[in-house]
C-alpha positions in Angstrom: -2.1 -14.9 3.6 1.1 -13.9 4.9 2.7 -10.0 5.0 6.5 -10.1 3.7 8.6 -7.1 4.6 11.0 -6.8 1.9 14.0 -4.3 0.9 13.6 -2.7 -3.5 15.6 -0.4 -5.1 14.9 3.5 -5.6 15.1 2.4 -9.0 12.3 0.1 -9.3 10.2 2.1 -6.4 8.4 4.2 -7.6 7.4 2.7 -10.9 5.8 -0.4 -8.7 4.2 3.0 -6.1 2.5 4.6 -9.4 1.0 1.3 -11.0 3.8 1.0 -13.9 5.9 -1.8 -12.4 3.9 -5.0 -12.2 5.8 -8.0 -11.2 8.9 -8.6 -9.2 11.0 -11.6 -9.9 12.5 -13.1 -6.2 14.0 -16.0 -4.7 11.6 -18.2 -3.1 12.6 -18.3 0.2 9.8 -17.5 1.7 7.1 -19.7 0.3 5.1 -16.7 -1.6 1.3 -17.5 -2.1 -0.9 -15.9 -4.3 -3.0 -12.9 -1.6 0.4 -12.3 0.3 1.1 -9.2 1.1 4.4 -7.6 0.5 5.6 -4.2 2.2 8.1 -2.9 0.5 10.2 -0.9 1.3 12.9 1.7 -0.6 16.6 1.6 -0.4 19.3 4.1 -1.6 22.8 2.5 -3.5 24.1 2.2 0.3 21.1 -0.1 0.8 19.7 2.0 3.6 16.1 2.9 3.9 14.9 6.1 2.6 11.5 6.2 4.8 9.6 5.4 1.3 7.5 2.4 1.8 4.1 0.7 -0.2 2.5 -2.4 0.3 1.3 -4.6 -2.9 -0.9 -7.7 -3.0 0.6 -10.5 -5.0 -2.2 -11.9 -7.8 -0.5 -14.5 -9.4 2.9 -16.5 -9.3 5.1 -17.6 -11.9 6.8 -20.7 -11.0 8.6 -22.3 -14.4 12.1 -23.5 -14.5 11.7 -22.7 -18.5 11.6 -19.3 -18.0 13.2 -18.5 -14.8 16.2 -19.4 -12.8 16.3 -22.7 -10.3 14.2 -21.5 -7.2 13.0 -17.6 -8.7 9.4 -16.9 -8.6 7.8 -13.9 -11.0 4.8 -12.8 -8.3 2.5 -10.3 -10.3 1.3 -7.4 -7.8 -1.3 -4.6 -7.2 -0.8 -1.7 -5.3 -2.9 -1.7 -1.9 -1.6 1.3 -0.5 
């Protein structure tokens, strides 16, 4: 298990915080295995962090060139806290 610190928009925030957003589709440049943990944390338009931050467990990965671009992973994820 491995904990990823990662940067997602306001946009998307708060729907993955309150259980609605369920997957995130990234490059896989860091080797992602299902039980990683990612912290994520929020960013405004100018890309700076707004202090938001949740961590999510990832549960499954989505690794097919038929549905997804060369080297993009979809990782399914639960919120931890």
């Amino acid at each position: 298990m491995t904990t990823h610190e990662l940067k997602i928009k306001s946009e998307y925030f708060m729907d993955v915080a309150q259980c609605q957003k369920k997957a995130e589709i990234r490059y896989n440049d860091r080797n992602y295995k299902v039980g990683d943990i990612l912290n994520l944390y929020e960013i405004d338009k100018s890309g700076n962090r707004t202090g938001r931050q949740c961590s999510v467990i990832v549960s499954h990965i989505l690794d097919d060139a038929e549905y997804l671009r060369d080297g993009y992973v979809m990782l399914s994820i639960d919120v931890i806290y």
